[in-house]
KEDREN-85056 format. One record per residue (C-alpha): y, x, z; residue in three letters. Coordinates in nm, 4 decimals. Layout:
BEGIN
v	u	w	aa
Y	X	Z	ALA
...
# end
This chain:
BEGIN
v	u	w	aa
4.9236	0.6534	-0.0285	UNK
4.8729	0.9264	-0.3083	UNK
4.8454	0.7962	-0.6394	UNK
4.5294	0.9473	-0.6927	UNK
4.4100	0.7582	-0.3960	UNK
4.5175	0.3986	-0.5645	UNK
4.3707	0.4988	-0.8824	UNK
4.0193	0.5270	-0.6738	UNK
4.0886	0.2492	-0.4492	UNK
4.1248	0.0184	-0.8079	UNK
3.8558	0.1970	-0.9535	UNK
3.6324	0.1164	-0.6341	UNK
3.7222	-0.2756	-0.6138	UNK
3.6860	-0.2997	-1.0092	UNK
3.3448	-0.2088	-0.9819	UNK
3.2584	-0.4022	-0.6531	UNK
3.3411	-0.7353	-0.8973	UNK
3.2291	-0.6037	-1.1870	UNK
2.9034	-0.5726	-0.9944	UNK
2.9480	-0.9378	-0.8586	UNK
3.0410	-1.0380	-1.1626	UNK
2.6916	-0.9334	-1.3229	UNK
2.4359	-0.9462	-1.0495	UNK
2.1049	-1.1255	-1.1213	UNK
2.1500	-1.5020	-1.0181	UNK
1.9038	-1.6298	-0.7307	UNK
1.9196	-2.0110	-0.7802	UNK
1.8936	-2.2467	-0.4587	UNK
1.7543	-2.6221	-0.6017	UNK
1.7933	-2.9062	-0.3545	UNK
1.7105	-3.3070	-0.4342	UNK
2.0504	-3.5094	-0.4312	UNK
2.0026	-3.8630	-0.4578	UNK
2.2416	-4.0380	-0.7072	UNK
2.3226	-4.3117	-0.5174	UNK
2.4360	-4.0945	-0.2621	UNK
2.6582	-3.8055	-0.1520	UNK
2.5528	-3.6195	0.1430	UNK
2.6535	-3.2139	0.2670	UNK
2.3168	-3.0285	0.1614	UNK
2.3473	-2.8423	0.5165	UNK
1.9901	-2.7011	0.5185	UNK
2.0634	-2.4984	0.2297	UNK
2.3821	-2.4582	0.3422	UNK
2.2872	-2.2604	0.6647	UNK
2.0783	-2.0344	0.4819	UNK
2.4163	-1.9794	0.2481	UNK
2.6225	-1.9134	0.5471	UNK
2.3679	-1.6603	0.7159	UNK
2.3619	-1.5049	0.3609	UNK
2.7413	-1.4567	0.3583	UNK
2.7727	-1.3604	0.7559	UNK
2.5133	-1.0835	0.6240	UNK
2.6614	-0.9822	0.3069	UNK
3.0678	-1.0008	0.5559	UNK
2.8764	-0.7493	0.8030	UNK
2.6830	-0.5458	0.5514	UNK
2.3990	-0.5990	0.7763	UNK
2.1603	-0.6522	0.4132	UNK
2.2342	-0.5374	0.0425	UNK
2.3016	-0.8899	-0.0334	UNK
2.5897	-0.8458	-0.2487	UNK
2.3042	-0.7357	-0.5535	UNK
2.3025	-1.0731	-0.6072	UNK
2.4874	-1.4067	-0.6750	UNK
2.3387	-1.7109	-0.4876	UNK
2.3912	-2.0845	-0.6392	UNK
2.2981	-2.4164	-0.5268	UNK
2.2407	-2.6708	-0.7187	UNK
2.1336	-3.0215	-0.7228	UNK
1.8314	-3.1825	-0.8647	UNK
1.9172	-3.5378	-0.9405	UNK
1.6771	-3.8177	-0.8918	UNK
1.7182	-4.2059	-0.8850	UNK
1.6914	-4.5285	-0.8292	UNK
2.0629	-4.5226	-0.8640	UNK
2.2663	-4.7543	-0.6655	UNK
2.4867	-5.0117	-0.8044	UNK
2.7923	-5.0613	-0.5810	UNK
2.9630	-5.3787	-0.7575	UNK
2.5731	-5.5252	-0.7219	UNK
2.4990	-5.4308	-0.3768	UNK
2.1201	-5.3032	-0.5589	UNK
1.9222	-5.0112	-0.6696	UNK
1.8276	-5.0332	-1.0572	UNK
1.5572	-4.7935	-1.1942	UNK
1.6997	-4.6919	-1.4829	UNK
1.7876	-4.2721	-1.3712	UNK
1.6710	-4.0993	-1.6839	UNK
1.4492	-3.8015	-1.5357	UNK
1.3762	-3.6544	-1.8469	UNK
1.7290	-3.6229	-1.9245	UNK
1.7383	-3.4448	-1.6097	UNK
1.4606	-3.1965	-1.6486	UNK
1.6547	-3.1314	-1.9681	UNK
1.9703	-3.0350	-1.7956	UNK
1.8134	-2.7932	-1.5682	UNK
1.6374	-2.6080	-1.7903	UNK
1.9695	-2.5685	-2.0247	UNK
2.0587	-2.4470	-1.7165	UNK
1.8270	-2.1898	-1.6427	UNK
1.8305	-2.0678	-2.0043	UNK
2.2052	-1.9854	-2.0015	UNK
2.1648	-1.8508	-1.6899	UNK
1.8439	-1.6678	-1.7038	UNK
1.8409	-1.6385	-1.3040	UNK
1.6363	-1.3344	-1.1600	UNK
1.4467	-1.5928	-0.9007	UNK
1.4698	-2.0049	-0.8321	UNK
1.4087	-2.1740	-0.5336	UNK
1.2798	-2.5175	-0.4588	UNK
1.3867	-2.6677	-0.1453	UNK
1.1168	-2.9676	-0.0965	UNK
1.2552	-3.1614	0.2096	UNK
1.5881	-3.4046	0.1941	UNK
1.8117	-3.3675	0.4809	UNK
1.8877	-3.7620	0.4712	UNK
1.5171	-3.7985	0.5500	UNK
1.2483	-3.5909	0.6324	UNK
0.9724	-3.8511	0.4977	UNK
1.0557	-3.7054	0.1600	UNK
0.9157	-3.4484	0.0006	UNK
0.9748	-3.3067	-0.3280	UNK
0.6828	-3.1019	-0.3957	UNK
0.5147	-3.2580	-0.7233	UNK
0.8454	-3.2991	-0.9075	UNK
0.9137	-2.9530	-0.8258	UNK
0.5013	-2.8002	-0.9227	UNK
0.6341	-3.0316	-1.2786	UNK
0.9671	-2.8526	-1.2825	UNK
0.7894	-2.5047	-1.2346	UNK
0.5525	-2.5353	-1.4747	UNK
0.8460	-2.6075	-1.7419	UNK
1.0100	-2.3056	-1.6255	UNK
0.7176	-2.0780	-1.6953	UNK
0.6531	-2.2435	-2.0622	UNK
0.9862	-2.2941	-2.1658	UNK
1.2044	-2.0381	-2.0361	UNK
1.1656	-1.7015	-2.2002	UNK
1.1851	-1.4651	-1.9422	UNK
0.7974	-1.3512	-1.7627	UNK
0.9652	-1.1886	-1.5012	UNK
1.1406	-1.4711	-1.3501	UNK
1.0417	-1.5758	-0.9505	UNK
0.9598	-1.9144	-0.8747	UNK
0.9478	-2.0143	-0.4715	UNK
0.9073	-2.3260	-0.2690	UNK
1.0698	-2.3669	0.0588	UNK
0.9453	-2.6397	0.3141	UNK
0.8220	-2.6418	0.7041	UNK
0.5592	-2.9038	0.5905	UNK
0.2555	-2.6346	0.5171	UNK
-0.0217	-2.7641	0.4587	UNK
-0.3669	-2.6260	0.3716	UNK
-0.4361	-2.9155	0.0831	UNK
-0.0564	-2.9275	-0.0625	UNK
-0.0485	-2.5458	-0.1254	UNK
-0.3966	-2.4944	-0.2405	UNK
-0.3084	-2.6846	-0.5140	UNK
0.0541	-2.5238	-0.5673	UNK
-0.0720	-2.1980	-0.5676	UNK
-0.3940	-2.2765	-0.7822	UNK
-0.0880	-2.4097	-1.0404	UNK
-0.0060	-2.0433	-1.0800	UNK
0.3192	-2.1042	-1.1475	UNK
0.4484	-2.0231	-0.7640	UNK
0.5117	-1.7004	-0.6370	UNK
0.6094	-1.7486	-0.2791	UNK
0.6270	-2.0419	-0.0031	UNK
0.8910	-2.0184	0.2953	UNK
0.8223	-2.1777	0.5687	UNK
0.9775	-2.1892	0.8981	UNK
1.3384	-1.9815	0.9833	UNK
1.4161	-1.9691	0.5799	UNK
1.7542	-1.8489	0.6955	UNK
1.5934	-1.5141	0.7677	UNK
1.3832	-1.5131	0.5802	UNK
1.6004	-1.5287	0.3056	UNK
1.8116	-1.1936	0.4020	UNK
1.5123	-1.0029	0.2923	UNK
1.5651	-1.1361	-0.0609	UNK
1.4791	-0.8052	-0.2728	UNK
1.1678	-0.7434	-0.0282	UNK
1.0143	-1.1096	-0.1143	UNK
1.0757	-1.0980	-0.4906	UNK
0.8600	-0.7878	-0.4838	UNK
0.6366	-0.9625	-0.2681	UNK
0.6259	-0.7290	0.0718	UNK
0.5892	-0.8966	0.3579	UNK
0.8588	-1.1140	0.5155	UNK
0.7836	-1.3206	0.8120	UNK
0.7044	-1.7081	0.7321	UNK
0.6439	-1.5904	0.3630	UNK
0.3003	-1.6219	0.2144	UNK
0.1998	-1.5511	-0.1709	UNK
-0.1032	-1.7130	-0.1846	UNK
-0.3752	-1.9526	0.0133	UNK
-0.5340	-1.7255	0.2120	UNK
-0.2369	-1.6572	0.4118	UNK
-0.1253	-2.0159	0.4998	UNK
-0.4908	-2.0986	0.5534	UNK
-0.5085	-1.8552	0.8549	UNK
-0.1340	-1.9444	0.9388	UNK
-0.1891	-2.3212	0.9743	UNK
-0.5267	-2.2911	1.1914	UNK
-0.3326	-2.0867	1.4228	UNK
-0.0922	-2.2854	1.4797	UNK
-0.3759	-2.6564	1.4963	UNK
-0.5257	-2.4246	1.7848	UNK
-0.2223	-2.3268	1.9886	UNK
-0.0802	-2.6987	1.9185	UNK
-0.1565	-2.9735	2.2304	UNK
0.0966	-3.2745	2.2359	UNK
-0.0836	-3.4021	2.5123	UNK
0.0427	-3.0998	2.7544	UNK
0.3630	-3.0247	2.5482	UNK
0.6887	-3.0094	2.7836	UNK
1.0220	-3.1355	2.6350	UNK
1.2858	-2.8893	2.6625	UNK
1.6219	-2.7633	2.6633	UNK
1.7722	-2.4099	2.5192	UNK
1.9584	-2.2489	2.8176	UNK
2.2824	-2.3712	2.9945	UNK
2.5745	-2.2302	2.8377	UNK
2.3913	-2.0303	2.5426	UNK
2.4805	-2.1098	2.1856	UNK
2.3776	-2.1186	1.8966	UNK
2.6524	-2.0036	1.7407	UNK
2.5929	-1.6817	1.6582	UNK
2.2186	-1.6942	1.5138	UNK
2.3239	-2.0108	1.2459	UNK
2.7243	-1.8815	1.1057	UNK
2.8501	-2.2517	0.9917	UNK
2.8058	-2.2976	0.6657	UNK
3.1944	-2.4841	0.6606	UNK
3.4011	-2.2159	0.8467	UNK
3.2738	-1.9321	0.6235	UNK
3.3244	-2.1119	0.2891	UNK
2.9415	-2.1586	0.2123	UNK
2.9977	-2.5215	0.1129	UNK
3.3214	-2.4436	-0.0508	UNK
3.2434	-2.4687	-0.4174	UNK
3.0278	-2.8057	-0.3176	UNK
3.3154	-2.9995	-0.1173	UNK
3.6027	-2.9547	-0.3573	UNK
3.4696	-3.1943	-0.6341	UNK
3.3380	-3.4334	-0.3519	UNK
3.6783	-3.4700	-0.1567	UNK
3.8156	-3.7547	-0.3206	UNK
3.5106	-3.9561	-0.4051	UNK
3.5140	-4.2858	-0.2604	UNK
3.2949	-4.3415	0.0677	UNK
3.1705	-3.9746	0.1653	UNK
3.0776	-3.9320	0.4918	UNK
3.0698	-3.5490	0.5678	UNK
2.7452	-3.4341	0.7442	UNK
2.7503	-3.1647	1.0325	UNK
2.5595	-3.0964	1.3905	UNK
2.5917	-3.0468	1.7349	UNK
2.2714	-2.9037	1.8080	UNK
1.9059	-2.8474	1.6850	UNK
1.5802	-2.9624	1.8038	UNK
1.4444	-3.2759	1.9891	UNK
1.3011	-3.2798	2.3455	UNK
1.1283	-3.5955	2.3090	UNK
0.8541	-3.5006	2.0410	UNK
0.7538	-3.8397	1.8969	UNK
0.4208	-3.8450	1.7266	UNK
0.5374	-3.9391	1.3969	UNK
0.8364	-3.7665	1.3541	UNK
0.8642	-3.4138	1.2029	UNK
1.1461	-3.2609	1.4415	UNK
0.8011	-3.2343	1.6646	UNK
0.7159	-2.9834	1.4481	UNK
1.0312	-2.8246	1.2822	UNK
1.2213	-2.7347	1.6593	UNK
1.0297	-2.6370	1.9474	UNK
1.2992	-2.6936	2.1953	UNK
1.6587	-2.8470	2.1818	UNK
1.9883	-2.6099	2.1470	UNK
2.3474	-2.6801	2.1307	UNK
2.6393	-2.5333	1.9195	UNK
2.9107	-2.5095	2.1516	UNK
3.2356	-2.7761	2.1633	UNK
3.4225	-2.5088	2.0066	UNK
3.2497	-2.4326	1.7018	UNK
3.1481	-2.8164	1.7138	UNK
3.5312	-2.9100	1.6987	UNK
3.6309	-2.5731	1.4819	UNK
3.3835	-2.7129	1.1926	UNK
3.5835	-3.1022	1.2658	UNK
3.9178	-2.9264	1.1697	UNK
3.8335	-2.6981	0.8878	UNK
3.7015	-3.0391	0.6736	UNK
4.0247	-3.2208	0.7676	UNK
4.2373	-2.9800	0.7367	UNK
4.1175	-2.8070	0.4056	UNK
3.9381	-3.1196	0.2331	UNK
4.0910	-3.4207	0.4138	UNK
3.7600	-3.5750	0.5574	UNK
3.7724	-3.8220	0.8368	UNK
3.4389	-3.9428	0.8342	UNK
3.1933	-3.7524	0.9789	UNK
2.7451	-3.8259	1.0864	UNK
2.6248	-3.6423	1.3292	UNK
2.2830	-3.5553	1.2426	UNK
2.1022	-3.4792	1.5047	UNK
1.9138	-3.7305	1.7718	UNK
2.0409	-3.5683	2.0812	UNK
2.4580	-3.6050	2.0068	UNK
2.4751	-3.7903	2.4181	UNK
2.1758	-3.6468	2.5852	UNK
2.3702	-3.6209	2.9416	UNK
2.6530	-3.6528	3.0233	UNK
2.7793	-3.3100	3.1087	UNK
2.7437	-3.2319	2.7440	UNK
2.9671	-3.5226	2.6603	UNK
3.2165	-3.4345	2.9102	UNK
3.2531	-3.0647	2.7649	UNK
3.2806	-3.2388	2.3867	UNK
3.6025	-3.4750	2.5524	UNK
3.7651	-3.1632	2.7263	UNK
3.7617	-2.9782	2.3889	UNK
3.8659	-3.2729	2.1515	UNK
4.1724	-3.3379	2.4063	UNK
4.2965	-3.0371	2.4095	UNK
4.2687	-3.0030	2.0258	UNK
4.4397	-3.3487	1.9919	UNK
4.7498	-3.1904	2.1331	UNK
4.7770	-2.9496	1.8368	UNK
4.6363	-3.1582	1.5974	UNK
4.7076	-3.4955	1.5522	UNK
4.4978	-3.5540	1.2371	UNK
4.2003	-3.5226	1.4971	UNK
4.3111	-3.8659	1.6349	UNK
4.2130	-4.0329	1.2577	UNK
3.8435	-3.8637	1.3213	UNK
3.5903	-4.1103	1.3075	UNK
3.2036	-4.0204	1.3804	UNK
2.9199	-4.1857	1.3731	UNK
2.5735	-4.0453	1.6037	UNK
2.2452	-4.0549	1.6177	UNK
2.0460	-4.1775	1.9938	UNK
1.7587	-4.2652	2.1561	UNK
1.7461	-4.5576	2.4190	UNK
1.6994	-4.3393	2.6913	UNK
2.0212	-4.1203	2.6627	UNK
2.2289	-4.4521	2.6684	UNK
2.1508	-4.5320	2.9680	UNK
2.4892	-4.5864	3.1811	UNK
2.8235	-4.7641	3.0852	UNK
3.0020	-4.4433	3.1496	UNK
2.7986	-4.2188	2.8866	UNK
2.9291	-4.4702	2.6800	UNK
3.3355	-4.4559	2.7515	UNK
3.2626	-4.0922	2.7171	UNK
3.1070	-4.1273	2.3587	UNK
3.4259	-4.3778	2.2425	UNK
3.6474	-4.0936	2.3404	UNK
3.4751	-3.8864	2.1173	UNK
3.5379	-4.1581	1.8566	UNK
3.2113	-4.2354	1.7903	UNK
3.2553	-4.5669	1.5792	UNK
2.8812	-4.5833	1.5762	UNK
2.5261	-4.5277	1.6866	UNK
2.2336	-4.5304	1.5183	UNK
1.9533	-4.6335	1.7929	UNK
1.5858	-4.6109	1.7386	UNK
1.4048	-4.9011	1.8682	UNK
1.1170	-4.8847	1.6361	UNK
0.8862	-5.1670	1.8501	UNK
0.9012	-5.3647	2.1180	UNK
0.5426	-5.3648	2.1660	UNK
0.4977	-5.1867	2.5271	UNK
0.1276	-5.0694	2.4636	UNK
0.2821	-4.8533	2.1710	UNK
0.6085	-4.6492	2.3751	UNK
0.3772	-4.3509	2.4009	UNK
0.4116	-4.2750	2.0382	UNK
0.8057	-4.2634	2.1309	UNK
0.7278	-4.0635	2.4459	UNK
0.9122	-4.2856	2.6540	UNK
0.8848	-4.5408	2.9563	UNK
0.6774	-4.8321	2.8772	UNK
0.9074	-5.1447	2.8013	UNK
1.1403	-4.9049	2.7940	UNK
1.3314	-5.1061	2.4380	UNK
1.4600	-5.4003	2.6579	UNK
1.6930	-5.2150	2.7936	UNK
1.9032	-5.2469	2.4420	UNK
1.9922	-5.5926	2.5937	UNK
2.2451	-5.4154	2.8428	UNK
2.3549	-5.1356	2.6118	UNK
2.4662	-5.3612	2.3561	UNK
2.7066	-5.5335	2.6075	UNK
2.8171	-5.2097	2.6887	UNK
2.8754	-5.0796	2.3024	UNK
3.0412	-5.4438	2.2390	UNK
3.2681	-5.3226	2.5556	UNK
3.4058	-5.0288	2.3604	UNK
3.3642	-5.1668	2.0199	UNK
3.1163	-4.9373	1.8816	UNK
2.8742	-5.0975	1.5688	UNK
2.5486	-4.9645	1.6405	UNK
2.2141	-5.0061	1.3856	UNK
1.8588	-5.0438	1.4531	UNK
1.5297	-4.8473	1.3314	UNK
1.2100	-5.0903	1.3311	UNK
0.8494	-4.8763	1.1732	UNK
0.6504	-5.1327	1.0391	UNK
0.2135	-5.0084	1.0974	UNK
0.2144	-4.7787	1.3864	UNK
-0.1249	-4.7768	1.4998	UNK
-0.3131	-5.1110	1.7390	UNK
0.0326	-5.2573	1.5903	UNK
-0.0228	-5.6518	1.4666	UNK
0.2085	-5.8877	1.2838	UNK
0.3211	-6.0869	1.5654	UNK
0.4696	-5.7849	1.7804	UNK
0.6260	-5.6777	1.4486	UNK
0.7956	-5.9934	1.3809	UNK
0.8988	-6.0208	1.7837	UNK
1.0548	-5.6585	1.6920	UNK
1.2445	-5.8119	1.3742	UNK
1.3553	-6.0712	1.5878	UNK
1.4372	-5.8807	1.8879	UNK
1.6499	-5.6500	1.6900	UNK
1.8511	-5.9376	1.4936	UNK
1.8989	-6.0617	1.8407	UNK
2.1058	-5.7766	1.9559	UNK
2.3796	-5.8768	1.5947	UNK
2.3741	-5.5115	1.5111	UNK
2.5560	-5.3978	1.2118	UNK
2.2451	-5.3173	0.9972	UNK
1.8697	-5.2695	1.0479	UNK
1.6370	-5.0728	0.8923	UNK
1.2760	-5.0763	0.8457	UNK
1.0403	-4.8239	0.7136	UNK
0.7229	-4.8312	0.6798	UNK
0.5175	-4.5434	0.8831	UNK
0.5035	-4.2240	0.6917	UNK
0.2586	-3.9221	0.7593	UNK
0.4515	-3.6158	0.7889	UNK
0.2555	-3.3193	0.8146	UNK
0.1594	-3.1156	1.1077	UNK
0.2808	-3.4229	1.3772	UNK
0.0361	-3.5237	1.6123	UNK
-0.0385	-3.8020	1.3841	UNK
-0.1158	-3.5898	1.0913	UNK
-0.3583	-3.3555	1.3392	UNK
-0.5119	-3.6762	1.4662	UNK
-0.5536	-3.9032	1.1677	UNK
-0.9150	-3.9923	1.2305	UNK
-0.8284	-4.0641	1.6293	UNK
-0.5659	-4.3253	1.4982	UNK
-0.7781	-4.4337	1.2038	UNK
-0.4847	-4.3424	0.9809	UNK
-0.5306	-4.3296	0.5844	UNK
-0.2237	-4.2375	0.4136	UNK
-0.1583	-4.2423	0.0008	UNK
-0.2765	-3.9380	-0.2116	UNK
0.0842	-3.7886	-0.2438	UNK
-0.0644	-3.4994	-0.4040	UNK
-0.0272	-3.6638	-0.7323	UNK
0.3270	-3.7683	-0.6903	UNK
0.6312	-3.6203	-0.7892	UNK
0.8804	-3.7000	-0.5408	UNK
0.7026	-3.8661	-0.2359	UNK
0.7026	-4.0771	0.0778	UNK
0.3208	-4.0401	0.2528	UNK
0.3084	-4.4229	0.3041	UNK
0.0352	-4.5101	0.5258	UNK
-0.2112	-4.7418	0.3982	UNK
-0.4524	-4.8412	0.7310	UNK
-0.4281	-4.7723	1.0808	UNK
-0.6371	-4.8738	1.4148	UNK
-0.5661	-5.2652	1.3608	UNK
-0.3671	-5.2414	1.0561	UNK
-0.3909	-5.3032	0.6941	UNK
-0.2865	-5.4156	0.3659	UNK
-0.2048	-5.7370	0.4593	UNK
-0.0367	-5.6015	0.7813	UNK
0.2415	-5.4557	0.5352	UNK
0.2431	-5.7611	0.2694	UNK
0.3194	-5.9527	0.5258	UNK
0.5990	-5.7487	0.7161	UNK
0.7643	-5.7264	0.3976	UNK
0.7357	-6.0781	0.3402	UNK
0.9193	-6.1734	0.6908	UNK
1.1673	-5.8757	0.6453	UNK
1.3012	-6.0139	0.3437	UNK
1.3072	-6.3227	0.4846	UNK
1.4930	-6.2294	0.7458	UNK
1.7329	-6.0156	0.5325	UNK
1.8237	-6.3405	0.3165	UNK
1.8874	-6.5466	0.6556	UNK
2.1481	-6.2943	0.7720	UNK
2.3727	-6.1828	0.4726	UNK
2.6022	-6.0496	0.7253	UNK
2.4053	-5.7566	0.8119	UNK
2.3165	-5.4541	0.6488	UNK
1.9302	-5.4374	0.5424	UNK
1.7645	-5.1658	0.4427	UNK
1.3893	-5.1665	0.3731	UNK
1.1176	-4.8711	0.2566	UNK
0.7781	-5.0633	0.1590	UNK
0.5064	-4.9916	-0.0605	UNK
0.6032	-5.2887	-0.2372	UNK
0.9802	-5.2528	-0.2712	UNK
1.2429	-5.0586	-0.1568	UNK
1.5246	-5.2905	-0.0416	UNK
1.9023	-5.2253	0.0330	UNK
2.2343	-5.4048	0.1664	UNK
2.5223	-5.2088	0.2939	UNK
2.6243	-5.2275	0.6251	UNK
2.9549	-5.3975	0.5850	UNK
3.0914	-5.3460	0.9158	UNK
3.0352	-4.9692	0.9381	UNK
3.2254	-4.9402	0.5759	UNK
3.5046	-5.1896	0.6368	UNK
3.5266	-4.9641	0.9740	UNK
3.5457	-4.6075	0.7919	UNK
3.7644	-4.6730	0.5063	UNK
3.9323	-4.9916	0.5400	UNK
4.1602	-4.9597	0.8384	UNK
# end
C-alpha cells in the first residue's frame, strides 16, 4: 500500500474515534436492587440490536455513545444476618446520578420502569421524581427525557405527561424502536412511541377492543424458526461487556440468560399475557454459544433460565441434550455448568422429561403452584386439580436430585383463608428447598386489570409511589383480614421450618431467608 494511502487510512480511523470519542451520550437507566446482582438483559437486548445495527451499518448509530447505568434502590440485604435493613440512603443516590448527568451532560436519558427479576415492579414515580430533578437541576434545556415500559396505561401516563417533564414513552419492541434514535429525539414518528396522551389514549382502547382472554389460543412460534436473528445476544456481541467484568468475581452471582420468549399459557395475573403474544425459541446453538462465551471469558458457572417454558416438550429438551453433548466433548468446563429453570406443573409431567432436564444440569426448578384450591386453576389456565400432581413430580425430582421451590399468591379472587393455609401446607409438604409467597399484584393490561370490577378487585393507588408493587387490597371474598392473617400463618410457618428458604411480599412486611440448599448446591461443592 502507497504511503499516501496509509496516511488516509490513519487519517480516516482517527476521525471515526475521534467522533466516538465525542458523540452526544444517550443514557440507558435501569433499577438494580442492592441486595442483588442480576444481568440487566432487557436493556441489554436493546444494546445488542444497537451494536448488530451500528456492525451492519444498517442505522447511523455510531452518532452516538449508549451507557447503561444502574439506579440503586434498597432495602439492602444483610448476608451475615440473613435480613433486609432499611437503611439505603436514596437521597444519596439521587445525588450521585445527577453528578452524573452534570459531568456528562448526555444529549437524551432513558428510564427503563420494569425489573427483569420481577415484573410486579414498576419504577415509574421514582423515575417522574428523578425527571423532574433533571429538568431543575441540570443546566442544559435541550436535554430528552423518555420512559420505557409495556405497562401503558391511560391513568399512569396522563399524569407523566401532565408532569411535563417527559418527552417520549416506548412501549412495546423498544429494541426497534430504539434504532430510530435521532428520529425520536426530534420527535417523528417511530412505531410504539407516543409524545403525549392523546396517542396512548387511542393506542390502549385499541388494543381493550381487539383483547378477549376468553377466546385467546396459546401458541407456539414455528418449528425450527429462531429467534436468533431478530434479538443479536446481548453476551456474544459484547453488549454486557463493560457490566460483567466488575461482577465476575463477586461472591454468589448467578448469570441470567434465555431460551426463548413468550408464554402459551396466558395466566390472568401475570404480565407475559400481555408482553408476548406467542412463545419462540432461540435455537440450542445460540442457547449453548451464549453458555460458553460467560465461562469461557468471565468464568460463570451458574446460570437462571428466565423464562417459564425452559421443558415445554420434550423434543425441545432432546435438541438442548444433543447440543450440550456434543459441546461437552470440546469443552469440558461445560461439565461444571450448573442451571437452574423456571416450569409450570403441566410441562413436568413424565419421569423422562425429567432425566432429560438433569442432563441439561438443571440443579433446580422453580414450579408455580400458586393454590391448591381447584375452583381457582382457571386463573392458571390449567386442568382443574391439576397442583396434586406435584406429589409424583417431586418423587421424580428427588430421583435425579434436583431442589425445586414453590410459588404460593396469597388473595386471588373467591380465595379464603383455609384453602390458603391448605396451600402453605401442601407446599411444605412436598420439603422443597424454599417457598415463596406474594401477595397478588395488579399488573396492567392482564385480564385482571381489564376486569377489575368482574373480580371485585381494588388495588393500592400506586400512582403516588415511587418505586411500586400494585398490592391488591379486596377481591370477590377477600379482604384485609384475608392478608393479616396469611401473613400471620406464613410467618408462622417460616419460624417452624428454619430449614427452608422463605421468602414473603406482604403489605405488612417483606420477609426473606435464603434458600440454603440451592446456595450450598451452586457454590459449595
Amino acid at each position: 500500500m502507497k504511503l499516501n494511502s496509509w496516511v488516509n487510512l490513519y487519517i480516516k480511523e482517527r476521525h471515526k474515534i475521534q467522533k466516538k470519542i465525542f458523540a452526544p451520550k444517550i443514557f440507558f437507566f435501569y433499577f438494580h436492587p442492592v441486595g442483588q446482582s442480576y444481568t440487566p438483559l432487557d436493556v441489554g437486548y436493546i444494546m445488542a440490536k444497537i451494536e448488530d445495527s451500528i456492525k451492519k451499518r444498517n442505522v447511523p448509530l455510531d452518532n452516538f455513545k449508549f451507557e447503561i447505568i444502574p439506579i440503586y434502590f434498597g432495602p439492602k440485604y444483610l448476608e451475615s444476618e440473613n435480613k433486609f435493613v432499611k437503611d439505603f440512603d436514596t437521597k444519596k443516590e439521587t445525588e450521585r446520578i445527577l453528578e452524573l448527568l452534570k459531568k456528562n451532560k448526555p444529549k437524551a436519558v432513558f428510564f427503563f420502569l420494569d425489573n427483569i427479576l420481577w415484573s410486579g415492579f414498576w419504577g415509574v414515580g421514582r423515575s417522574l421524581e428523578l425527571a423532574e430533578l433533571i429538568k431543575k437541576y441540570i443546566k442544559k434545556e435541550d436535554i430528552f427525557i423518555g420512559f420505557q415500559s409495556y405497562k401503558i396505561t391511560k391513568e399512569i401516563t396522563h399524569k407523566a405527561f401532565n408532569s411535563k417533564v417527559l418527552d417520549c414513552w416506548i412501549g412495546e419492541n423498544p429494541a426497534e424502536s430504539f434504532l430510530q434514535i435521532e428520529r425520536i429525539i426530534k420527535k417523528e414518528k417511530v412505531e410504539n412511541v407516543y409524545y403525549d396522551c392523546n396517542e396512548i389514549d387511542n393506542k390502549e382502547n385499541s388494543a381493550i377492543l381487539q383483547k378477549n382472554f376468553f377466546n385467546q389460543k396459546c401458541s407456539v412460534g414455528e418449528k425450527n424458526v429462531f429467534l436468533d436473528e431478530k434479538f443479536p445476544s446481548p453476551y456474544l456481541n459484547g453488549a454486557l461487556d463493560g457490566f460483567l467484568f466488575p461482577v465476575k468475581k463477586r461472591k454468589n452471582f448467578i448469570c441470567f440468560t434465555y431460551s426463548s420468549f413468550g408464554c402459551v399459557f396466558g395466566c390472568y395475573y401475570c404480565f407475559r399475557s400481555v408482553k408476548f403474544e406467542k412463545l419462540q425459541l432461540f435455537s440450542p446453538k445460540r442457547f449453548f454459544d451464549e453458555i460458553e462465551y460467560l465461562i469461557l471469558k468471565f468464568g460463570f458457572s451458574n446460570f437462571t433460565i428466565l423464562d417459564d417454558c425452559f421443558a415445554i416438550s420434550k423434543e425441545r429438551l432432546k435438541d438442548l441434550v444433543e447440543e450440550f453433548e456434543s459441546r461437552k466433548i470440546n469443552n469440558p468446563k461445560l461439565k461444571s455448568v450448573k442451571l437452574i429453570v423456571m416450569s409450570r406443573i403441566e410441562v413436568l409431567e413424565d419421569e423422562e422429561r425429567i432425566r432429560l432436564l438433569k442432563k441439561l444440569n438443571i440443579v433446580k426448578i422453580q414450579i408455580g403452584l400458586q393454590t391448591i384450591n381447584p375452583k381457582l386453576d382457571i386463573y392458571m389456565r390449567r386442568i382443574e386439580g391439576l397442583a396434586k400432581k406435584l406429589e409424583l413430580i417431586k418423587k421424580w425430582l428427588s430421583q435425579e436430585e434436583i431442589l425445586f421451590s414453590l410459588d404460593i399468591i396469597a388473595g386471588l379472587p373467591g380465595d379464603d383463608l383455609k384453602n390458603f393455609k391448605k396451600t402453605v401446607d401442601f407446599a411444605l409438604s412436598l420439603n422443597p428447598s424454599f417457598v415463596q409467597v406474594k401477595r397478588l399484584y395488579l399488573n396492567p393490561n392482564t385480564f385482571f386489570h381489564l376486569r377489575q370490577e368482574e373480580f371485585g378487585i381494588v388495588a393500592e393507588d400506586f400512582l403516588t409511589k415511587k418505586l411500586v408493587t400494585p398490592l391488591v387490597v379486596k377481591s370477590d371474598k377477600i379482604d384485609n383480614i384475608y392478608f393479616e392473617e396469611a401473613y400471620k400463618y406464613s410467618m408462622a410457618i417460616a419460624k417452624k421450618n428454619p430449614e427452608i428458604g422463605f421468602k414473603f411480599l406482604f403489605k405488612e412486611e417483606y420477609f426473606f431467608r435464603p434458600d440454603k440448599k440451592m446456595m450450598s448446591c451452586l457454590f459449595e461443592d
